[in-house]
N, CA and C atoms as a LAMMPS dump frame, in Angstrom:
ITEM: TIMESTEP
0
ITEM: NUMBER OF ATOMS
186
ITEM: BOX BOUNDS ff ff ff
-5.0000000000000000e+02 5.0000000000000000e+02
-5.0000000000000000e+02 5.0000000000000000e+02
-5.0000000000000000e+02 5.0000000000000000e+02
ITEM: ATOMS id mol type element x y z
1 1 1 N 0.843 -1.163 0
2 1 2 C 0 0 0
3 1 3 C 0.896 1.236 0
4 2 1 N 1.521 1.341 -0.943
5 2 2 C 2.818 2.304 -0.928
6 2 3 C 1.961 4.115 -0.966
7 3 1 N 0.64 4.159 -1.327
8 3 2 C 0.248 5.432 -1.082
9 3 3 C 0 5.757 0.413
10 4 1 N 0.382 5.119 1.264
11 4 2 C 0.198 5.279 2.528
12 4 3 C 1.699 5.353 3.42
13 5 1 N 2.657 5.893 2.623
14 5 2 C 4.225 5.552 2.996
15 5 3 C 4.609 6.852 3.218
16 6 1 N 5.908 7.032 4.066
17 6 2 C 6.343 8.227 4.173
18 6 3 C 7.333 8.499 4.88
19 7 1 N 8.625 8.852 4.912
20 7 2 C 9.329 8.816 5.378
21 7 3 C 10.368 10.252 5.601
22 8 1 N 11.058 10.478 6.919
23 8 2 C 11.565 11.69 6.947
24 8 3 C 12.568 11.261 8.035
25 9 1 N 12.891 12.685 8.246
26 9 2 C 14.559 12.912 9.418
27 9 3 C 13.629 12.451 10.871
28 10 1 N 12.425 12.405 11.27
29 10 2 C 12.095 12.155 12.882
30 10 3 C 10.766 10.817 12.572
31 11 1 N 11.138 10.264 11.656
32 11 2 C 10.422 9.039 11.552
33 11 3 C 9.219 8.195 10.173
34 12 1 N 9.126 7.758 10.212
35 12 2 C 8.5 6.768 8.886
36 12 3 C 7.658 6.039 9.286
37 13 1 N 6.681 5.521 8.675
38 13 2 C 5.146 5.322 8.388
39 13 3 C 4.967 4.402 6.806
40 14 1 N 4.402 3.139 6.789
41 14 2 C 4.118 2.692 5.895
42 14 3 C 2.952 1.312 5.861
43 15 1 N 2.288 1.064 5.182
44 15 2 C 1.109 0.342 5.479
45 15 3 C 1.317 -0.782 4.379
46 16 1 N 0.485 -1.806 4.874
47 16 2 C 0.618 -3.021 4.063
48 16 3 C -0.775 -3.756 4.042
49 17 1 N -1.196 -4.682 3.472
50 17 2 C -2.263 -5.893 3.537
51 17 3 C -2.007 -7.067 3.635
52 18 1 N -2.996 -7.934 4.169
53 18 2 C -3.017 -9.205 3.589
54 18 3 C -3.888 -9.613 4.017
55 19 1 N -4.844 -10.208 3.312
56 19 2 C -5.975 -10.954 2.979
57 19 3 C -7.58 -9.921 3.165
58 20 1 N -7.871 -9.957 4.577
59 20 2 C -8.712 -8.695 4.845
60 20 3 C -8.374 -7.686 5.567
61 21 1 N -6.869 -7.6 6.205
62 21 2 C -6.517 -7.225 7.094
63 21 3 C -5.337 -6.202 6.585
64 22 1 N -5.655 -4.933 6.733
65 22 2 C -5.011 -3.591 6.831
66 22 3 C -4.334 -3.042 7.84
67 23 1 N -2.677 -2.988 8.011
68 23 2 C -2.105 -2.556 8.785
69 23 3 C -1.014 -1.431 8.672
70 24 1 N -1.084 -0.318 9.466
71 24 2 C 0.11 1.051 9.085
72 24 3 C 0.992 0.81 10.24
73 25 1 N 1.977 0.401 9.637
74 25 2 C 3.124 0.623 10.981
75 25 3 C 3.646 2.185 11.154
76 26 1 N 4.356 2.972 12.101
77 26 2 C 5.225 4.07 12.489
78 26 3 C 6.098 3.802 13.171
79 27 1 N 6.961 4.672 13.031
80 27 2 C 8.136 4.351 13.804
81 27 3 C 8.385 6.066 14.007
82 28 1 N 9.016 6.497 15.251
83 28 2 C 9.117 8.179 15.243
84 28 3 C 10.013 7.954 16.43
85 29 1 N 11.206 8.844 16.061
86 29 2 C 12.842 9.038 17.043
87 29 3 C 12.75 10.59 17.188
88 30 1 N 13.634 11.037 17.812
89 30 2 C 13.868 12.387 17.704
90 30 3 C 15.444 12.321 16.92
91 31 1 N 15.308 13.253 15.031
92 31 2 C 16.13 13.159 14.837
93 31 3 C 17.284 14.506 14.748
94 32 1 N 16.991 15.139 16.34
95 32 2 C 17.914 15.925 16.155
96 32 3 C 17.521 17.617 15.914
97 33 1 N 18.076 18.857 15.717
98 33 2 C 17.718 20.167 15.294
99 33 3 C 18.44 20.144 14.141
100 34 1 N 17.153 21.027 13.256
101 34 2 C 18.54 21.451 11.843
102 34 3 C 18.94 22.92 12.116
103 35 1 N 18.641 23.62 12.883
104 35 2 C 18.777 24.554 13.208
105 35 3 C 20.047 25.945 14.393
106 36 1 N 20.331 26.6 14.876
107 36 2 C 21.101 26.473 16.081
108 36 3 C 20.782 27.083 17.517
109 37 1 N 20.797 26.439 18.58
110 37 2 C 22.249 25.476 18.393
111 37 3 C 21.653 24.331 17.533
112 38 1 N 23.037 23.524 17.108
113 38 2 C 23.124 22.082 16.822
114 38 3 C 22.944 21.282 17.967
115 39 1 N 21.768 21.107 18.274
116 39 2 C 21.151 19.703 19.813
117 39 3 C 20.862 18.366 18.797
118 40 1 N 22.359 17.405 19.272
119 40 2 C 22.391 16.157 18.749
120 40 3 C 21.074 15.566 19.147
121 41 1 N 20.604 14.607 18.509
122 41 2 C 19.188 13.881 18.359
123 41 3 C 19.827 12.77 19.84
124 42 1 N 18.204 12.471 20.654
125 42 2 C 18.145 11.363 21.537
126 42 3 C 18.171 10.288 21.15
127 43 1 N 18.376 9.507 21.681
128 43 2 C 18.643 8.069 21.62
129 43 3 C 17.477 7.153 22.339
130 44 1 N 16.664 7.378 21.668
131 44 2 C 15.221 6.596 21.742
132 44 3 C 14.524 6.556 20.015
133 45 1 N 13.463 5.599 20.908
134 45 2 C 12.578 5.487 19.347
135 45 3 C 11.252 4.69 19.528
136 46 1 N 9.77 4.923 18.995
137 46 2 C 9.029 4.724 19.536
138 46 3 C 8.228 3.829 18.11
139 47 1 N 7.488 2.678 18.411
140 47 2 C 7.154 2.131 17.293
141 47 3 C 5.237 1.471 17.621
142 48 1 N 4.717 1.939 16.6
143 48 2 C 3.4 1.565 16.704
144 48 3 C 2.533 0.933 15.756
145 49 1 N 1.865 -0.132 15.914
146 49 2 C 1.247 -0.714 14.86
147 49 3 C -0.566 -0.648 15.158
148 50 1 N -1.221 -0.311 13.946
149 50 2 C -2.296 -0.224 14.185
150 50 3 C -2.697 -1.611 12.907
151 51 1 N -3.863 -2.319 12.985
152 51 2 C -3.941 -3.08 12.121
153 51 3 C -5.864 -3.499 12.029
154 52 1 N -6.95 -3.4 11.231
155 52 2 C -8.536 -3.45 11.202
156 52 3 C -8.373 -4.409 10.22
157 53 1 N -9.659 -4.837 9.928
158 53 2 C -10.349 -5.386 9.158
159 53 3 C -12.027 -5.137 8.839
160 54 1 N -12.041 -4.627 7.799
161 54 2 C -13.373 -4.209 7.692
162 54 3 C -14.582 -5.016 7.128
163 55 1 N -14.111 -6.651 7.764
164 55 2 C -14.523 -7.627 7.666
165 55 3 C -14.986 -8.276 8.72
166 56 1 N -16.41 -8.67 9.565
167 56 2 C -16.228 -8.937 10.941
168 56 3 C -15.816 -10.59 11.012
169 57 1 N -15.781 -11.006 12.106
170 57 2 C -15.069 -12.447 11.968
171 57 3 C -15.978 -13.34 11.956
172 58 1 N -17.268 -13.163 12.134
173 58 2 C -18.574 -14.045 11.755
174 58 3 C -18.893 -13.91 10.23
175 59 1 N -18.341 -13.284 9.548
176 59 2 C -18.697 -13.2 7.894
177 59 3 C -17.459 -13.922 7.525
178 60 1 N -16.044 -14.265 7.666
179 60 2 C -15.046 -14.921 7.073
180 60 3 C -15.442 -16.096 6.815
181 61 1 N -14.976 -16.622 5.755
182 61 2 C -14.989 -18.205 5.116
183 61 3 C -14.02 -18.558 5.646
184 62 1 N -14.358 -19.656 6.584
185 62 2 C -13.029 -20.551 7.1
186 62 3 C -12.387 -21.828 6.12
C-alpha cells in the first residue's frame, strides 16, 4: 500500500495488507535540530502498529 508511505529525518510510516486485514506501521525518534544550536538527536525510538479489518469475523470463510 505504498500510497500510505512516508518517510523523513524524525520518523517513517508505511502500510501493508493481507488478505482482509489492513495494517500502518510508524516508527518516530527524535532526529535531532537542523537549526542552532546544533542539539544532537536522543537516543530513543518509539514504534506503533495499528492493524482493522473491515470484515467482521462471523462473515469470514473458514
Amino acid at each position: 500500500m505504498l500510497q500510505y508511505g512516508a518517510d523523513g529525518k524524525d520518523g517513517t510510516s508505511f502500510a501493508f495488507r493481507h488478505a482482509e486485514v489492513s495494517c500502518l506501521a510508524r516508527g518516530k525518534w527524535d532526529g535531532g535540530a537542523d537549526g542552532e544550536p546544533n542539539i544532537p538527536p536522543k537516543d530513543w525510538y518509539k514504534v506503533a502498529l495499528f492493524c482493522a479489518s473491515p470484515v467482521f469475523p462471523e462473515e469470514r470463510e473458514r
